[in-house]
C-alpha positions as CSV (number, residue, x, y, z in Angstrom):
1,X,0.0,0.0,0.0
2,X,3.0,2.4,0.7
3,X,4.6,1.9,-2.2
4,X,1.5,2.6,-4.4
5,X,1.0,5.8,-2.7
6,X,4.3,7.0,-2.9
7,X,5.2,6.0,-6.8
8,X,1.7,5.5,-8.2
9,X,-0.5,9.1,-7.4
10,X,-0.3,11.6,-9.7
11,X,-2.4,14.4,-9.5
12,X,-1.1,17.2,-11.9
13,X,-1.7,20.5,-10.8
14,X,-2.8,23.0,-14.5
15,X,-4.1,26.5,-14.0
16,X,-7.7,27.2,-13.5
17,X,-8.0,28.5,-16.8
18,X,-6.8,25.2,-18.0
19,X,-9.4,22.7,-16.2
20,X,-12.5,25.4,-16.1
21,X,-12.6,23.9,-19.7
22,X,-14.2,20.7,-18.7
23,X,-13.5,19.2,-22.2
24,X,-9.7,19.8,-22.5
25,X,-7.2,16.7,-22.4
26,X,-5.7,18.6,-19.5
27,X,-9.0,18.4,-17.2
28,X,-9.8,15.4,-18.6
29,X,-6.7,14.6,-17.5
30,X,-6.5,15.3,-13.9
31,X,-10.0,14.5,-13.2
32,X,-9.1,10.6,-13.8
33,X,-5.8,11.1,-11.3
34,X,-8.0,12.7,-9.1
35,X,-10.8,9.9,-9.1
36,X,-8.2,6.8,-9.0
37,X,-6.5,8.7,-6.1
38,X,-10.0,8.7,-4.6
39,X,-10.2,4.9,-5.2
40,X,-7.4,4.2,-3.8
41,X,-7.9,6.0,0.0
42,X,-11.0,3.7,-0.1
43,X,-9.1,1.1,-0.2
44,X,-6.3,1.8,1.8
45,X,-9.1,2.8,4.7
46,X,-10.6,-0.8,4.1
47,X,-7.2,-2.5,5.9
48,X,-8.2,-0.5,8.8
49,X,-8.7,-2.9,11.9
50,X,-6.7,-5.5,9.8
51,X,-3.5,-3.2,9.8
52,X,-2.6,-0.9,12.5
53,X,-4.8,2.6,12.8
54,X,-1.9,4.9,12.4
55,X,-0.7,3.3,9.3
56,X,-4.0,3.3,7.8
57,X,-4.4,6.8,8.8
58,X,-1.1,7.9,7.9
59,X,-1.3,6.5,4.1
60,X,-4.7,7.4,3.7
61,X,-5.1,10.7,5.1
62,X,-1.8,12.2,5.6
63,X,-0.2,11.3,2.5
64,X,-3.5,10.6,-0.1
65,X,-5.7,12.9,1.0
66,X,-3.7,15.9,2.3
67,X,-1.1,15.4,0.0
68,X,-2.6,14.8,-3.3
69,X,-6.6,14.8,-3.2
70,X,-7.3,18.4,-0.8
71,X,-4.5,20.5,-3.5
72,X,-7.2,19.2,-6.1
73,X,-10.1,19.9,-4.6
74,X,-8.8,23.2,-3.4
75,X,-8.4,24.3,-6.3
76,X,-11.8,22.8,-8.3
77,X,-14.1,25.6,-8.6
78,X,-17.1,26.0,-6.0
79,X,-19.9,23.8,-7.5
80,X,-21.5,20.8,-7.7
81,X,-18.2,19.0,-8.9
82,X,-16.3,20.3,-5.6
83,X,-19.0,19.0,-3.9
84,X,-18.7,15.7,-5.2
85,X,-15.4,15.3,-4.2
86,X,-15.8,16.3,-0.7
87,X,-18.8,13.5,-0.6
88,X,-16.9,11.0,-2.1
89,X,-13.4,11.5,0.3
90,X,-16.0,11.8,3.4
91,X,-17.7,8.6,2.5
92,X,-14.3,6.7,2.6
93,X,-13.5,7.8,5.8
94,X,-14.4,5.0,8.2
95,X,-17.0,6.5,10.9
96,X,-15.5,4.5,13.6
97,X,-12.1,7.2,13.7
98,X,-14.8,9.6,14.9
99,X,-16.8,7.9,17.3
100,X,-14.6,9.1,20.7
101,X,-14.1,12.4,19.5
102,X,-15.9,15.6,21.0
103,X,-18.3,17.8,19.3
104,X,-16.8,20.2,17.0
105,X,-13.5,18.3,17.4
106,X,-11.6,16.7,14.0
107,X,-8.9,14.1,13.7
108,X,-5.5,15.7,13.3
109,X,-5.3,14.5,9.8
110,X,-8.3,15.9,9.0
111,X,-8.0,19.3,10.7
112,X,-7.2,21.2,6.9
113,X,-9.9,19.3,5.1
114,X,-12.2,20.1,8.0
115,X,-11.2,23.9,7.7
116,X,-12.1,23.8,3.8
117,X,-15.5,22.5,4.3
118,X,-16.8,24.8,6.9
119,X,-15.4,27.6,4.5
């Protein structure tokens, strides 16, 4: 799992100019990076209670998601696509992370991501 990670994501970052055109190769492009990123966090998050809790967390949220996935979705234009892509990265998170936490309290991991969405 580390290793695909570390040498398989690639999320190209292109000006906004370049991916508001949702029909260039370019946006085209990194939308597919961005998606098989996505596809890969959900299962890395699946190992969790079969591999240790801070790996999964580490390689999933430290290195996928704030690494790679919140630079993309940071810079996708407000709209239903941004939207999307919070959904979908929510939804692979495993609810169980969250279950001793207090209200209006985030995992560590998650604290940028968290940030984003209440902007």
């Amino acid at each position: 799992m580390k290793k695909s990670v570390e040498e398989d994501v690639f999320i190209p970052l292109y000006p906004k100019s370049t991916v508001e055109d949702k029909s260039s190769l370019r946006s085209k492009f990194q939308e597919r990076r961005f998606w098989s990123a996505v596809k890969l966090l959900s299962n890395v998050v699946l190992w969790d209670g079969i591999v240790q809790e801070d790996k999964v967390r580490d390689l999933g949220l430290s290195k996928l998601l704030n690494r790679y996935l919140l630079l993309n979705i940071l810079n996708t234009p407000l709209g239903t696509d941004h939207i999307e892509k919070c959904n979908k990265v929510v939804a692979c998170l495993p609810e169980r992370w969250f279950q001793d936490l207090k209200v209006g309290s985030t995992l560590p991991e998650l604290l940028n991501f968290s940030q984003h969405l209440l902007q």
